[in-house]
MARBA-3410 file (N, C-alpha, C, O; in Angstrom, 1 decimal):
207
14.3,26.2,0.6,13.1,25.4,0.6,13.2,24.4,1.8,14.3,23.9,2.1 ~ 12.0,24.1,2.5,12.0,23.3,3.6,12.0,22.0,3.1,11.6,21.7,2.0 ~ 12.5,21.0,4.6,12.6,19.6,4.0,10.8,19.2,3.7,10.7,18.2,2.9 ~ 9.8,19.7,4.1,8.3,19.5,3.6,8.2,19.8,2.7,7.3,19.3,2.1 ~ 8.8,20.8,2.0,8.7,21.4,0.7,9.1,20.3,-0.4,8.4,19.7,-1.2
10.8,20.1,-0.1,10.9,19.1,-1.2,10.2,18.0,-0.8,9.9,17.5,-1.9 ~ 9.9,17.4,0.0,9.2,15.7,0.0,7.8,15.8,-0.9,7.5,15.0,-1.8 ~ 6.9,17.1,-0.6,5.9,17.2,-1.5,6.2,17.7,-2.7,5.2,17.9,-3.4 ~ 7.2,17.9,-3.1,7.6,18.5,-4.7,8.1,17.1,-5.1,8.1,16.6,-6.2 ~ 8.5,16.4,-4.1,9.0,15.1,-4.7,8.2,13.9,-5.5,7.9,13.4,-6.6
7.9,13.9,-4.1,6.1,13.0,-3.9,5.0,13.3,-5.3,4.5,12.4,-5.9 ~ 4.7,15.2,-5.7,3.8,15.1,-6.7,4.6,15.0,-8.1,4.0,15.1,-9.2 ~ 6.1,14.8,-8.0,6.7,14.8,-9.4,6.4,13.3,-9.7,5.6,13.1,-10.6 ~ 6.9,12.0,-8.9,7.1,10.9,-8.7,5.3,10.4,-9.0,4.8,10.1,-10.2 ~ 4.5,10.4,-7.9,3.5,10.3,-8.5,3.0,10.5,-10.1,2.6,9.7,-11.0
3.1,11.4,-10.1,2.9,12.3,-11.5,3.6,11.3,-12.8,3.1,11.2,-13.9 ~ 4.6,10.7,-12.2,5.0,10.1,-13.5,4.6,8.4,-13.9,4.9,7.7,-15.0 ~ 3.8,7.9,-12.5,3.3,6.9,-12.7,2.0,7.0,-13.3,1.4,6.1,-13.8 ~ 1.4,8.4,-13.2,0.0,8.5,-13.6,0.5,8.9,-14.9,-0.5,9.0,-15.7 ~ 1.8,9.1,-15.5,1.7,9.3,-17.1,2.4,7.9,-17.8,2.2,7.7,-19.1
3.1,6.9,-16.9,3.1,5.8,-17.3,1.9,5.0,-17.7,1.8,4.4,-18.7 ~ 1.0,4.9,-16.5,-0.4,4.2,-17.1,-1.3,4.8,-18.6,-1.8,4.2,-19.4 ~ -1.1,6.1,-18.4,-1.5,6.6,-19.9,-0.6,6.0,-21.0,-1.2,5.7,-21.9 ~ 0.8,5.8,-21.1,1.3,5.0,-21.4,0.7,3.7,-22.1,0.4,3.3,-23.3 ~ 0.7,3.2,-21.0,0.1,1.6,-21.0,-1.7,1.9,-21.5,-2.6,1.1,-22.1
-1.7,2.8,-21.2,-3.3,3.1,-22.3,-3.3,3.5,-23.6,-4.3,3.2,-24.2 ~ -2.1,4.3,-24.3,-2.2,4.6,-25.4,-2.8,6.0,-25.6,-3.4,6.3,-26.6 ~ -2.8,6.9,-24.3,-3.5,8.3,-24.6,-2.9,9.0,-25.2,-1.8,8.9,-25.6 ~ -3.9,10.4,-25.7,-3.1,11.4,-26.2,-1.9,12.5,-24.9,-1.8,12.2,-23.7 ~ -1.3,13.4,-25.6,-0.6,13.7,-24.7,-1.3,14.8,-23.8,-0.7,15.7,-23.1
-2.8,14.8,-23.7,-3.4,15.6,-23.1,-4.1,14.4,-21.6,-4.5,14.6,-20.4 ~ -4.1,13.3,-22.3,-4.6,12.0,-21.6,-3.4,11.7,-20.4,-3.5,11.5,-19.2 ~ -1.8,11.8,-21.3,-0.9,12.1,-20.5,-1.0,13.2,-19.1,-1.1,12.5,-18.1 ~ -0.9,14.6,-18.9,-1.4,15.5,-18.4,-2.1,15.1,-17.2,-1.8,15.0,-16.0 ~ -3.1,14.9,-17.9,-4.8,15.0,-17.1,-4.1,14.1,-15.9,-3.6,14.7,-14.9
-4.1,12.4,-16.2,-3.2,11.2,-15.5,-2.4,11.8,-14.5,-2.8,12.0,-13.4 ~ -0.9,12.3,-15.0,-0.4,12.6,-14.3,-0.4,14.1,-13.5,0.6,14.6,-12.9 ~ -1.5,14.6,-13.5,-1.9,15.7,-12.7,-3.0,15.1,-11.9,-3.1,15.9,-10.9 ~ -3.7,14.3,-11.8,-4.8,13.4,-11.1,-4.2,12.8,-10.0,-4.8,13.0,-8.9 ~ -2.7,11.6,-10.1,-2.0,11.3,-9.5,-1.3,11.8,-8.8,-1.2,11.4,-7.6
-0.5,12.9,-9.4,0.7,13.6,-8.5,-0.1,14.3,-7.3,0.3,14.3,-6.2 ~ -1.3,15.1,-7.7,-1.6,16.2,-6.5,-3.1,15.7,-5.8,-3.7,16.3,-5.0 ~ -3.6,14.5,-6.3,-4.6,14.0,-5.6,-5.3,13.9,-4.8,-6.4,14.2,-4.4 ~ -3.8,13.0,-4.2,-4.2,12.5,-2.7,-3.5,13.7,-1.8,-3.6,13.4,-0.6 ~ -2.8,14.9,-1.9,-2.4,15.9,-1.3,-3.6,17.2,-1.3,-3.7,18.2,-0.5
-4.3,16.8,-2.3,-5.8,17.7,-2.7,-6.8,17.3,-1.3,-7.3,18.0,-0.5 ~ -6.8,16.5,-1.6,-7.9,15.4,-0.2,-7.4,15.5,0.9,-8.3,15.7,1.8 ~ -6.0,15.4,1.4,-5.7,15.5,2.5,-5.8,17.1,2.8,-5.7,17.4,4.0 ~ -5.9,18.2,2.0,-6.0,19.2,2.4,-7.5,20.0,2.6,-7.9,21.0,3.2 ~ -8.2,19.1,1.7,-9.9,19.1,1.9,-10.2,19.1,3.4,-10.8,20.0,4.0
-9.7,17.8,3.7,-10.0,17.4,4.9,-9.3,18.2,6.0,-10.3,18.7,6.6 ~ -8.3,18.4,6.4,-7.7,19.6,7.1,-8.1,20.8,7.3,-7.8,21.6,8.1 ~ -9.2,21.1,6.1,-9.8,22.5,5.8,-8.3,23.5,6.0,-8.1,24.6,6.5 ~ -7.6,22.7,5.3,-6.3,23.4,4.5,-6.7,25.2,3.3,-7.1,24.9,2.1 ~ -6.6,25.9,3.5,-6.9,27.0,2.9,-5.8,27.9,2.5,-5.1,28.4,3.4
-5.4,28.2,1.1,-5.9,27.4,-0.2,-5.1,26.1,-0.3,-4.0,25.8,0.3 ~ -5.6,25.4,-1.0,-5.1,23.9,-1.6,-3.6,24.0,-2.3,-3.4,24.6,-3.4 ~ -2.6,23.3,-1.5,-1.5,23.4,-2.1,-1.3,23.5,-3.3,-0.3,24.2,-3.3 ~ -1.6,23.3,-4.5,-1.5,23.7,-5.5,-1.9,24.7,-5.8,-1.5,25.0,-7.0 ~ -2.9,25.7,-5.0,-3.9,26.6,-5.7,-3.0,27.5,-5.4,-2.9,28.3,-6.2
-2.2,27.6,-4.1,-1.6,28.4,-4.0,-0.1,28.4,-4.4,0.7,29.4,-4.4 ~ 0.1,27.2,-4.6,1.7,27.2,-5.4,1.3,26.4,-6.8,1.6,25.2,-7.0 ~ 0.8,27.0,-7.7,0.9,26.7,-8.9,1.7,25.6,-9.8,1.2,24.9,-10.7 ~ 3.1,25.7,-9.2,4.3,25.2,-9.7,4.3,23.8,-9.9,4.9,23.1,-10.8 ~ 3.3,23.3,-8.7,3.1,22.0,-8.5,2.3,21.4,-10.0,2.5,20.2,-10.4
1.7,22.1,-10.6,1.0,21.8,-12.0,1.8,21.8,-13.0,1.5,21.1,-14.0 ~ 3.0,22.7,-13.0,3.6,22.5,-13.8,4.7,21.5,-13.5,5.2,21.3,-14.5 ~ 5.0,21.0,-12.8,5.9,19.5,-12.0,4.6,18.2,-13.0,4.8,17.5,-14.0 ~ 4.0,18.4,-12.4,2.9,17.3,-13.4,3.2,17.4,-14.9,3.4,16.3,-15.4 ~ 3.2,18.5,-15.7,3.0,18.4,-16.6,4.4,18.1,-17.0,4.5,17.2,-17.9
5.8,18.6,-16.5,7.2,18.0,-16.8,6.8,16.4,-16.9,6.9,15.7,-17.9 ~ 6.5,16.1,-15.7,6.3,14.5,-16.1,5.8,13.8,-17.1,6.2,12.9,-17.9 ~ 4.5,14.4,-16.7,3.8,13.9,-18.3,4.4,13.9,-19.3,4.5,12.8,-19.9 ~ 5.1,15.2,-19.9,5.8,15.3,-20.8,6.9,14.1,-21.0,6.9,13.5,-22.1 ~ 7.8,13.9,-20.1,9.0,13.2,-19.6,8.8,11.9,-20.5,9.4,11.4,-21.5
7.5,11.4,-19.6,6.9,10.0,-20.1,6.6,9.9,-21.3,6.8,8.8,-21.8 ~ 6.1,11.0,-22.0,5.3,10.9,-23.4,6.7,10.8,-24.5,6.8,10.3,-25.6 ~ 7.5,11.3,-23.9,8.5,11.3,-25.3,9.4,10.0,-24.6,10.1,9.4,-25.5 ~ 9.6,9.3,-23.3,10.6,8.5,-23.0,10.0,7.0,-23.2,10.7,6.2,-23.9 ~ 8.9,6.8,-22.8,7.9,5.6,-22.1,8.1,4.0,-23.1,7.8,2.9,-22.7
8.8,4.2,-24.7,8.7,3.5,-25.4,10.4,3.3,-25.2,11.0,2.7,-26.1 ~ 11.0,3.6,-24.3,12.3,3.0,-24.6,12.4,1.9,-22.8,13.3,1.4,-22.2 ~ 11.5,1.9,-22.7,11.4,1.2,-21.1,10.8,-0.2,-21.8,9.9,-0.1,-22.6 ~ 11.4,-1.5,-21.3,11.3,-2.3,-21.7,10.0,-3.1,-21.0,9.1,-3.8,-21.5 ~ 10.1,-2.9,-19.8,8.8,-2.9,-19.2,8.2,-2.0,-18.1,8.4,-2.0,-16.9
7.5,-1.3,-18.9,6.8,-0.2,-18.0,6.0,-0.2,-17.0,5.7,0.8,-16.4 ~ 5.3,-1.6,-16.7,4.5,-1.9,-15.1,5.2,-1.8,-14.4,5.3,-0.8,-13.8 ~ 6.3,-3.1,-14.3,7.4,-3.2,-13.6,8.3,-1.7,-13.2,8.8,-1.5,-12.1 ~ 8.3,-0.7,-14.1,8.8,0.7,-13.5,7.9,1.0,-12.7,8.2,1.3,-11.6 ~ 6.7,1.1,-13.2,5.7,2.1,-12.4,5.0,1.3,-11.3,4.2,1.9,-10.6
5.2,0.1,-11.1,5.3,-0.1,-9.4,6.1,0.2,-8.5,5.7,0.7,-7.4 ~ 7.4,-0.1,-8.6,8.3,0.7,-8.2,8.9,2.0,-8.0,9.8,2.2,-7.2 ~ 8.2,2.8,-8.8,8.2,4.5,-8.9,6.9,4.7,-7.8,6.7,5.4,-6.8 ~ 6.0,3.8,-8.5,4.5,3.9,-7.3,5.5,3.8,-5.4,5.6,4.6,-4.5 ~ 5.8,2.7,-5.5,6.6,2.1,-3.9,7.7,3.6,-3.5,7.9,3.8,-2.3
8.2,4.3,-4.3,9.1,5.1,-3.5,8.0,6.4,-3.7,8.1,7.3,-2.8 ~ 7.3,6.6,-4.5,6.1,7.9,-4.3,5.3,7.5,-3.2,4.4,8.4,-2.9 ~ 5.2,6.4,-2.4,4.4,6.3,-1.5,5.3,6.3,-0.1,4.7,6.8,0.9 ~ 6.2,5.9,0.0,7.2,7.1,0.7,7.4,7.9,1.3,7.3,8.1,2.5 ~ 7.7,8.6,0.3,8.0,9.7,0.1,6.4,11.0,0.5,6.5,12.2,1.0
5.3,10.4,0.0,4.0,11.1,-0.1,3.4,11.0,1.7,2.7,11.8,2.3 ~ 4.2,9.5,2.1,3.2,9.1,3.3,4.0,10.6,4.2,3.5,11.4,5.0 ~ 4.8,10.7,3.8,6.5,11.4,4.7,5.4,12.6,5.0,4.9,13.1,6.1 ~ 5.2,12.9,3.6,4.8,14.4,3.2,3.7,14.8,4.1,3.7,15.7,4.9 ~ 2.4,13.7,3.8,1.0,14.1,4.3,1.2,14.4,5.6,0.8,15.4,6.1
2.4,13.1,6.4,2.0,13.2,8.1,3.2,14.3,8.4,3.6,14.1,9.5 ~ 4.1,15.7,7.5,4.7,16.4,7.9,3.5,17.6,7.9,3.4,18.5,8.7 ~ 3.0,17.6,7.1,1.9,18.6,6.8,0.6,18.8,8.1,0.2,19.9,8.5 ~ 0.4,17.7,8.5,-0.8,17.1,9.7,0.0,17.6,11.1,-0.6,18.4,11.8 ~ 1.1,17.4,11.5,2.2,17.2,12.1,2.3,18.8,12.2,2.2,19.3,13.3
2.5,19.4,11.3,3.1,21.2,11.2,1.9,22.1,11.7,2.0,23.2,12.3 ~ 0.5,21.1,11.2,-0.6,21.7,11.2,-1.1,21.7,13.3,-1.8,22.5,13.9 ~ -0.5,20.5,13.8,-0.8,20.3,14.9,-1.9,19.4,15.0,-2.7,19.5,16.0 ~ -2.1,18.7,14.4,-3.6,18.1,14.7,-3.3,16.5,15.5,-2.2,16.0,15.6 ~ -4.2,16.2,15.9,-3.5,14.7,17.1,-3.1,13.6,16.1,-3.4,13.4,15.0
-2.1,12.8,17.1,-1.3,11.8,16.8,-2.4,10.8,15.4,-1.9,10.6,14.4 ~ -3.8,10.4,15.6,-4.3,9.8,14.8,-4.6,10.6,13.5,-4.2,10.5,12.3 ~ -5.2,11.5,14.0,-5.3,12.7,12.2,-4.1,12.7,11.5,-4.1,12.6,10.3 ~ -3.2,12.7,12.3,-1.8,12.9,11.6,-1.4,11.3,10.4,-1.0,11.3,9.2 ~ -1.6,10.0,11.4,-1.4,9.1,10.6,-2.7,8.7,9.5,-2.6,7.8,8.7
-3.8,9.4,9.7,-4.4,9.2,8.4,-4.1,9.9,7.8,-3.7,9.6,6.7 ~ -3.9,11.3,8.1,-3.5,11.7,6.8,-2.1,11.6,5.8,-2.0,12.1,4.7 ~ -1.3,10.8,6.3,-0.2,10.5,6.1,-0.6,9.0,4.8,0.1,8.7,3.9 ~ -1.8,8.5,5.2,-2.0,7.4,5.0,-3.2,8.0,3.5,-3.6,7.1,2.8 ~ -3.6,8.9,3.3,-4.6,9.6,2.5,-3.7,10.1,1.4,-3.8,9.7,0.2
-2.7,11.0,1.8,-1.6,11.4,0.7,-1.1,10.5,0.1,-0.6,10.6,-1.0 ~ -1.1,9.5,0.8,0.1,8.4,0.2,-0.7,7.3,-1.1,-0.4,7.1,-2.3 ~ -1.7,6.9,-0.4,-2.4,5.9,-1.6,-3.8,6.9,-2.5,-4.1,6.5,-3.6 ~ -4.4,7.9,-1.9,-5.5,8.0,-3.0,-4.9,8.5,-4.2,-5.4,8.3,-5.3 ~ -4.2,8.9,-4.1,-3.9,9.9,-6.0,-3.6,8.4,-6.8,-4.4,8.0,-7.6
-2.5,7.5,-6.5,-2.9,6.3,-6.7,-4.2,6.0,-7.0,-4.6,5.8,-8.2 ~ -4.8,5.9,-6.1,-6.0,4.9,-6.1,-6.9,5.8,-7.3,-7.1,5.1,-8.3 ~ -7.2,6.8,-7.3,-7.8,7.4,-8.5,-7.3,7.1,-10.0,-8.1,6.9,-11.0 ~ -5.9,7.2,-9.9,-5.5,6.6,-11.1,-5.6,5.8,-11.7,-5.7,5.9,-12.9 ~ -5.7,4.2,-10.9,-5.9,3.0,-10.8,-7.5,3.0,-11.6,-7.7,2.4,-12.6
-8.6,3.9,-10.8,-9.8,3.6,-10.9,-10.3,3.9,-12.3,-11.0,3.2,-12.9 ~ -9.8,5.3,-12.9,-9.8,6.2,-13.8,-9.4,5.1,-14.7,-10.4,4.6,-15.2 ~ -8.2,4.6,-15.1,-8.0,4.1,-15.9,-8.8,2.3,-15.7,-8.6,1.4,-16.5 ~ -9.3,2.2,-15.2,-9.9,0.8,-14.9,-9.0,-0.4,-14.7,-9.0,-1.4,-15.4 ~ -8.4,-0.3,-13.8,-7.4,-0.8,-13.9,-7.3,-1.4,-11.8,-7.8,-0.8,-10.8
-6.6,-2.6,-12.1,-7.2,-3.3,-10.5,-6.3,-2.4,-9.5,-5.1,-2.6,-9.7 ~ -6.5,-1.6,-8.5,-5.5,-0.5,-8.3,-4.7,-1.0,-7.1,-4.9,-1.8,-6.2 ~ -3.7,-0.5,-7.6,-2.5,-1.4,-6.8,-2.8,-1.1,-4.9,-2.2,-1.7,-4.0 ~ -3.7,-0.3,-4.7,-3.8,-0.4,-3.2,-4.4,-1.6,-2.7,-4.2,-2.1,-1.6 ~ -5.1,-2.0,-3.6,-6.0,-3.2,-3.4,-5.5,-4.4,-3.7,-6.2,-5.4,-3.3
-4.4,-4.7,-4.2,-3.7,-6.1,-4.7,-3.5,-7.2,-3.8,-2.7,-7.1,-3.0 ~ -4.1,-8.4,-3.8,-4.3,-9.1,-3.0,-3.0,-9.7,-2.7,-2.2,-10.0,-3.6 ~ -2.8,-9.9,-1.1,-1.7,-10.3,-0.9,-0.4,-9.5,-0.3,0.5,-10.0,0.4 ~ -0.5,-8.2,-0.8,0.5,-7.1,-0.7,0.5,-6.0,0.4,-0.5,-5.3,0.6 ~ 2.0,-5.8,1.1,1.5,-4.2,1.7,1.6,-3.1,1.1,2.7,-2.8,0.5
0.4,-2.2,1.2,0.4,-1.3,0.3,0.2,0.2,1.9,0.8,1.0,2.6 ~ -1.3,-0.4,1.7,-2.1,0.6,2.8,-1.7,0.0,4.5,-1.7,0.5,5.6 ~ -1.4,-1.1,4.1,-0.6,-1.1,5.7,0.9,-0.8,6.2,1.3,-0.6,7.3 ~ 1.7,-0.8,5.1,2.5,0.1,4.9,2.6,0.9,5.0,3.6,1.3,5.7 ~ 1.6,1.8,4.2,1.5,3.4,4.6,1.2,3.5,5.8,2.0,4.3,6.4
0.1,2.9,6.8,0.1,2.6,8.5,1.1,2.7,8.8,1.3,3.9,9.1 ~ 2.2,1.8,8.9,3.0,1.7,9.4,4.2,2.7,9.8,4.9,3.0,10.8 ~ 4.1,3.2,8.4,5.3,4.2,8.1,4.6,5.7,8.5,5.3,6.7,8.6 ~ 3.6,5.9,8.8,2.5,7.2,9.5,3.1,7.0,10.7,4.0,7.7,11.1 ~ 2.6,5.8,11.4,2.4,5.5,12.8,4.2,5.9,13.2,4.5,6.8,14.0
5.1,5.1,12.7,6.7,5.4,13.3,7.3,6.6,13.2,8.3,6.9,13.9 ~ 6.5,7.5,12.2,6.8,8.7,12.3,6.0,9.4,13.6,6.7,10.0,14.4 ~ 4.8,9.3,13.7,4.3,9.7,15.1,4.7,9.4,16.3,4.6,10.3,17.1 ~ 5.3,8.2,16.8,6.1,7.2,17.5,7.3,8.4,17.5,7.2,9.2,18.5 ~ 8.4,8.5,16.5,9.5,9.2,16.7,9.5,10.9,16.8,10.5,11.6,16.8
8.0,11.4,16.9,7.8,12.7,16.9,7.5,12.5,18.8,8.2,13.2,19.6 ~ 6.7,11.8,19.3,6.2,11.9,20.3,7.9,11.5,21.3,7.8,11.8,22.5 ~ 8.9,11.1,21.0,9.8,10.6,21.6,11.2,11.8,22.0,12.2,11.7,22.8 ~ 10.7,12.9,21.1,11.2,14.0,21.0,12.2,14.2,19.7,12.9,15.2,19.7 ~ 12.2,13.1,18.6,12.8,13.2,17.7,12.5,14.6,16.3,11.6,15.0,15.6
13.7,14.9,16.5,13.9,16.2,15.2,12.9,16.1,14.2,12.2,15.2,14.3 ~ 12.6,16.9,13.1,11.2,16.7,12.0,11.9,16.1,10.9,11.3,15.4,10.0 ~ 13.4,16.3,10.9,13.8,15.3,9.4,13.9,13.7,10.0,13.7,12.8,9.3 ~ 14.4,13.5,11.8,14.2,11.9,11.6,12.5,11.8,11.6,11.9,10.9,10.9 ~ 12.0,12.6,12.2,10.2,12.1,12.1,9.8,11.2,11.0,9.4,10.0,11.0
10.1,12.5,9.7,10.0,12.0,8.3,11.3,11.3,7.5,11.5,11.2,6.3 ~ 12.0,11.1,8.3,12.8,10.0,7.6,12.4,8.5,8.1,12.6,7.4,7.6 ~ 11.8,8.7,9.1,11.5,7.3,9.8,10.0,7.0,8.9,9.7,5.9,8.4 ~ 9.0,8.1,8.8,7.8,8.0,8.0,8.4,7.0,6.7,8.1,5.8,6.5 ~ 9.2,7.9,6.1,9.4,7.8,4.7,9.9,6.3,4.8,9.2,5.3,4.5
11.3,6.1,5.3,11.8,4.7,5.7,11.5,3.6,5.7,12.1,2.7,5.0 ~ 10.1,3.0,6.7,9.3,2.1,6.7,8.3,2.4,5.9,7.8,1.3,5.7 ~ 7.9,2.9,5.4,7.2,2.9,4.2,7.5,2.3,3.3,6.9,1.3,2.9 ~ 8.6,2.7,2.8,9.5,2.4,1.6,9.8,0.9,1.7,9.6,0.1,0.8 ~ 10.6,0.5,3.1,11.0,-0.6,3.4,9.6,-1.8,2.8,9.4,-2.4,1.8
8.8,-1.7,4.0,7.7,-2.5,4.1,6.9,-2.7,2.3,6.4,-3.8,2.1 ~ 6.9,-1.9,1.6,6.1,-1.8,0.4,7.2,-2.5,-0.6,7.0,-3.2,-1.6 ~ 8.2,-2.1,-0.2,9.9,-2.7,-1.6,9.8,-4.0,-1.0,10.0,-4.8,-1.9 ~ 9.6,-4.8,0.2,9.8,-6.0,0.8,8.3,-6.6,0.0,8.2,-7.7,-0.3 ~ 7.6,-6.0,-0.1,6.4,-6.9,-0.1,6.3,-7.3,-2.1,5.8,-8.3,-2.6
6.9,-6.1,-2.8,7.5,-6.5,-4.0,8.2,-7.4,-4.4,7.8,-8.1,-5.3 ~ 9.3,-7.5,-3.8,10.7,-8.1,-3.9,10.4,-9.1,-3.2,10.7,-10.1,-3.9 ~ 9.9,-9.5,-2.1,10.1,-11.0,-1.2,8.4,-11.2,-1.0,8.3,-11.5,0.2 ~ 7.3,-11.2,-1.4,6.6,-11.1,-1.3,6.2,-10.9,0.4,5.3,-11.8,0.8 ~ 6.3,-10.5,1.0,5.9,-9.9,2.2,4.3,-9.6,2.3,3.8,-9.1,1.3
3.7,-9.9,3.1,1.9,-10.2,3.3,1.7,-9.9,4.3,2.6,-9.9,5.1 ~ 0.3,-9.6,4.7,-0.4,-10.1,5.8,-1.5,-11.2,5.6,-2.0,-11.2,4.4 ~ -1.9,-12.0,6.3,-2.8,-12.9,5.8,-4.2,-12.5,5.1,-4.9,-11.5,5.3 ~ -4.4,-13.4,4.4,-5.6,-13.2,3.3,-6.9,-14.0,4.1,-6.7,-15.0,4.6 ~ -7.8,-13.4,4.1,-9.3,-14.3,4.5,-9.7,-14.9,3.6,-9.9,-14.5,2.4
-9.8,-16.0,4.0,-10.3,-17.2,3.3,-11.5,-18.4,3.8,-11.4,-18.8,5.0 ~ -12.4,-18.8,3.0,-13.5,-18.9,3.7,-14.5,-20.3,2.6,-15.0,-20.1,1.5 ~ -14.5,-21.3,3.3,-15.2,-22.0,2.3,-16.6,-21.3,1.4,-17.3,-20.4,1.8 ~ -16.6,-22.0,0.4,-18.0,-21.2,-0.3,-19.3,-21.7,0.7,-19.6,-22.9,1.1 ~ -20.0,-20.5,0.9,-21.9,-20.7,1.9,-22.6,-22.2,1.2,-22.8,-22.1,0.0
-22.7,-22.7,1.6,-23.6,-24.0,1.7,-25.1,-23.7,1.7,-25.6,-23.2,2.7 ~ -26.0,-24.2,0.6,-27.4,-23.6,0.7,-27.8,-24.8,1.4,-29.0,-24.9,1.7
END
């Protein structure tokens, strides 16, 4: 198996189990589990292959990926009540699936050949929509959007150093080790030490 192979088997397991933790935190059935974490894990890899006019959709053609979703789901459904706090997991399961997903998208864009910017959106597409769907699905304020936080500029960041270290003549595992790296870094720092970019702020309009 190639190192793209496991980052995206990684990426839709990990995903996958934050979208069965929020079912969790919803109280779904174990079909509600499922659905969640099949929404999540292959989402934002669904989209990014839309857009690529990727033919067939990684899952359609490797199956397996559906059943990785449903291990999780499962996983969650029978573990989720021995976690003492399960946000707190599933932001941090979110922060290394986004990683690991950014790694994924921009090795996929990158293999495909498409230019230096296609490459970091899509890097930046795998990484937060399955997220972001999750988030919305469940009604819930989605962590891409959290005020104050790097989420999506993170994923920038960690797209862009991977393109940076491909264009420099670096090997495809540092490419995506540097993808994955600052990703990971930049989103765990903005958890742990609250790390920001500035917020706009603006007196209220005066009639």
């Amino acid at each position: 198996m190639s190192l793209l192979a496991l980052l995206d088997y990684a990426s839709v397991f990990i995903f996958a189990l934050t979208g069965a933790l929020v079912a969790s935190r919803a109280q779904l059935d174990l079909v509600g589990f499922a659905f969640l974490a099949a929404l999540t894990g292959i989402g934002g890899g669904t989209l990014r292959d839309v857009l690529l006019d990727r033919n067939p959709i990684f899952w359609i053609e490797h199956p397996t990926y559906l059943a990785i979703t449903s291990l999780a789901a499962a996983l969650i459904f029978l573990t989720a009540h021995l976690v003492e706090s399960r946000y707190r997991l599933l932001i941090w399961l979110d922060a290394l699936a986004l990683g690991v997903a950014v790694a994924a998208g921009l090795g996929v864009a990158i293999a495909l050949a498409h230019p230096p910017i296609i490459s970091v959106l899509m890097g930046i597409v795998t990484g937060c929509m399955g997220g972001l769907m999750r988030d919305v699905v469940c009604n819930e304020v989605p962590l891409v959007l959290k005020q104050g936080e790097l989420y999506v500029s993170a994923a920038f960041a960690g797209a862009a150093s991977g393109v940076i270290a491909a264009s420099l003549g670096v090997q495809s595992m540092g490419v995506l080790g540097a993808a994955m790296g600052v990703t990971l870094i930049l989103r765990a720092g903005s958890l742990a030490f609250g790390w920001c970019l500035p917020i706009y702020k603006h007196e209220p309009p005066k009639n």
